[in-house]
N, C-alpha and C positions, 0 to 999 in steps of 0.2 A: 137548340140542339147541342151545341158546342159548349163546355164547362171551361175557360180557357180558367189557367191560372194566374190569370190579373183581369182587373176590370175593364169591361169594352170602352170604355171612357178613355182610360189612359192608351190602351190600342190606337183609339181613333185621334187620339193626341198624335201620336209618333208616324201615323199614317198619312196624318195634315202636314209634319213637317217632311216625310219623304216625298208626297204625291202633291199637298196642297201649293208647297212650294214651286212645282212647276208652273204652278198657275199666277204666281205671286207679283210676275213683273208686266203683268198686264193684261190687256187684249192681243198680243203678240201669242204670248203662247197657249192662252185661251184657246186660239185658232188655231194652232196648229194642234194642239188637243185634240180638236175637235173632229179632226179630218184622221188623226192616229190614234187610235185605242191604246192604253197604258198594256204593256202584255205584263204579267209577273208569274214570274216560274220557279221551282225549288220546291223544301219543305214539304209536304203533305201533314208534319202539326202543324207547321203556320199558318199557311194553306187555309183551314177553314178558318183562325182568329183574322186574319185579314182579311178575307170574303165579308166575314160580319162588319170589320173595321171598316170599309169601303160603303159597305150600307151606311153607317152612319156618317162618315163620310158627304156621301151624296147628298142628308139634309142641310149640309152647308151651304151655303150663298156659293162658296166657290167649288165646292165639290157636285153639285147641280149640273157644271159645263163643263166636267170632266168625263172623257169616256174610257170604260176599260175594258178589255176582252176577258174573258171568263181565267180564273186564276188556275194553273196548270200547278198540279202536284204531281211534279218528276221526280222529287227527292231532291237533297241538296246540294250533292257534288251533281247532279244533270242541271239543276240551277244557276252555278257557278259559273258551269262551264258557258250556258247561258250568257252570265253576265258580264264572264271575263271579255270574251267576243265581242260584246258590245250590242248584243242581238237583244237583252233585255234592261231596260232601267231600272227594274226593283228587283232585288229575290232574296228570297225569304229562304232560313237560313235554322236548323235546329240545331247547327253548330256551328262555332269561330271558324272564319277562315283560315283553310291550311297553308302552308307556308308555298306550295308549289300549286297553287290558285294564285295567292297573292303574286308570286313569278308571271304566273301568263297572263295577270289582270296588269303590270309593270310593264309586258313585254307588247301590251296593246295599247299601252297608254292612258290605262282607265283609271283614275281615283273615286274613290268613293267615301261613304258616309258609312260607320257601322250604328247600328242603333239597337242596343235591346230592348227588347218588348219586353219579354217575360221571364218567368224561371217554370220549368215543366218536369215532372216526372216521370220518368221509362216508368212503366208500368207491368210486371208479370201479369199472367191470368192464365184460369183457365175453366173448365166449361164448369157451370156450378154442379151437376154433376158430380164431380170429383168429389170424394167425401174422404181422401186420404190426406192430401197434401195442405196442408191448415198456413206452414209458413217455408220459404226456403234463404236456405245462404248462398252466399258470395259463391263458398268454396262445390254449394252444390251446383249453380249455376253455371261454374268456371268447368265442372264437371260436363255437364250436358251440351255447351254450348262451343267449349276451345273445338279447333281444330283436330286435336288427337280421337275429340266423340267422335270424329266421322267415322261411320261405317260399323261403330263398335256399342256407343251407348243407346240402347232400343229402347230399353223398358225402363220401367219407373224403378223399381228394384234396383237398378245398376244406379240411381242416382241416390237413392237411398233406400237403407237396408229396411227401415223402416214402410218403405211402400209396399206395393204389391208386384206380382211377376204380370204386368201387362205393356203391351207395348205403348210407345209413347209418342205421338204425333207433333210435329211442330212447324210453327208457324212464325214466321220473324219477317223483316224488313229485308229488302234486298240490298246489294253493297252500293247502290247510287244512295242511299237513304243517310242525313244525317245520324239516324238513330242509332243503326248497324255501325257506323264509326263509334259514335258515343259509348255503347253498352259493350261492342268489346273491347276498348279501351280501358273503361270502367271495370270489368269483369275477368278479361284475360292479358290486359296488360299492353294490348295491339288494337287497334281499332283494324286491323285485317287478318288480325287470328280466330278465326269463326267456320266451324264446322260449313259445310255448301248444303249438305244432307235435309235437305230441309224444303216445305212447300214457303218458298218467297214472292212477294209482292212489294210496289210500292205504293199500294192503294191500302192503306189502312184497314177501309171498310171489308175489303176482302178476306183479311186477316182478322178481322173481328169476326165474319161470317161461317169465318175454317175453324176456327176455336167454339164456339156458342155451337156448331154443329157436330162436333165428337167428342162423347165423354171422357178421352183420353188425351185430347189436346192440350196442348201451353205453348205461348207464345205471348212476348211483348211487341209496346210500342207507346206513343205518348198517349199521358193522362185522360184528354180531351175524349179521344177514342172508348177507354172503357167509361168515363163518366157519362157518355153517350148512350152506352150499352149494358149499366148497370144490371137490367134485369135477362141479360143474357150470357154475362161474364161473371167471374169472381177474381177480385185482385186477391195476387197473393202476397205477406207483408215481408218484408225481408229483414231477417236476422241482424240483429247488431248486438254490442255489449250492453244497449239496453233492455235486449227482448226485440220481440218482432216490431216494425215501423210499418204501418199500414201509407199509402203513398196518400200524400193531400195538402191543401194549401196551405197549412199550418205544421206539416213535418219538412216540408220545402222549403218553408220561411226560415223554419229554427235551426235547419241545417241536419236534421236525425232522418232524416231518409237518405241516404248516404251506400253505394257513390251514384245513384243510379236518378239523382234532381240534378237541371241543368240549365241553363240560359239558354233564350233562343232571340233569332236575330231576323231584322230585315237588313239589307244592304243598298243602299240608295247611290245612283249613278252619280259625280261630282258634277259633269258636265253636260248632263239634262238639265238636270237647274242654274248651272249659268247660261246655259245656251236659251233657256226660258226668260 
């Protein structure tokens, strides 16, 4: 289902060393394993690469006696908060930790491991439908998506003159979501200057389902999601001094999809594994 942007292989590498490690000092914590399901919370892009990861995972000798409760995509500041607590050992993570996570993970005692997995791209789209909108910029996106659109930017016309005068539906991440930090950071300069005006979710699939269903839809989120839904989405590429950048594993790597490719994380409890 899932298109991640790195190979399941190397996922389920980095997943051995956050998860498999708990298993690593024995029949000790095999057992105790066995009796506590792993919980991991956060991300909704990581979310499914780890799900898969955990699959492969399990054909391991040691991942076999490993139990884990189904993986919870709350987003990643709901993850954090999560891990900072001490309520979760892994979470998965579609951005660096912030510096006022890292305080309350400090002020609990908690060290941990950060590990990147991948590099991902926000992703625009919208319903194939659309037969206007071929590529957009920065400065149109900064347009439609700052804070000051709220209540003012409707139609597709007001983001470019080039569109048509119809109104314009949108769909994005809600503000628990790494993504919604990422893109308006990237976009407007704040990862909390972002119009509210908007139908939000932190379930991806949701937002893939509100876009693929109105011809006047747009909204992003990670790669994974429209590479899922190719035949219900259309990514849109986004402008640069090259020409438009279409998102993909190969404008990621090179660095030409730009600002909107990103690194994404798991975060591994320090003291699960030694206390394993």
């Amino acid at each position: 289902m899932m298109d991640p942007m790195v190979p399941l292989r190397a996922v389920s590498g980095m997943l051995a060393v956050g998860v498999g490690l708990l298993t690593a000092s024995g029949a000790g914590g095999l057992k105790a394993q066995a009796t506590a399901p792993i919980l991991i919370t956060g991300s909704s892009t990581v979310g499914p690469i780890t799900t898969l990861a955990i699959q492969g995972f399990r054909s391991t000798a040691a991942g076999r006696k490993v139990r884990f409760s189904p993986v919870v995509e709350s987003g990643t500041s709901a993850g954090f908060r999560d891990f900072c607590s001490g309520k979760t050992p892994i979470s998965n993570a579609s951005r660096p930790i912030s510096q006022k996570e890292l305080k309350r993970c400090a002020d609990q005692g908690i060290k941990f491991f950060e590990l990147p997995i991948a590099f991902d791209a926000i992703t625009v789209v919208v319903n194939p439908a659309n037969t206007w909108a071929k590529s957009i910029s920065v400065a149109e996106l900064r347009r439609l998506w700052s804070r000051s659109a709220q209540g003012t930017i409707k139609r597709w016309n007001q983001v470019s003159l080039d569109w048509p005068e119809k109104p314009i539906v949108l769909y994005g991440p809600g503000a628990d979501s790494g993504t919604f930090d990422t893109f308006n950071q990237a976009i407007n300069g704040s990862k909390r200057d972002s119009r509210s005006d908007y139908i939000s979710s932190e379930n991806d699939n949701v937002l893939v389902q509100g876009v693929a269903s109105n011809s006047n839809a747009l909204g992003y989120f990670g790669y994974a999601y429209y590479a899922a839904n190719r035949n219900k989405l259309r990514a849109l590429p986004v402008e640069s001094d090259q020409g438009p950048v279409m998102p993909s594993l190969e404008t990621v790597q090179n660095g030409s999809y730009s600002p909107l490719s990103r690194p994404v994380f798991i975060y591994v409890n320090a003291k699960s594994l030694k206390d394993s």
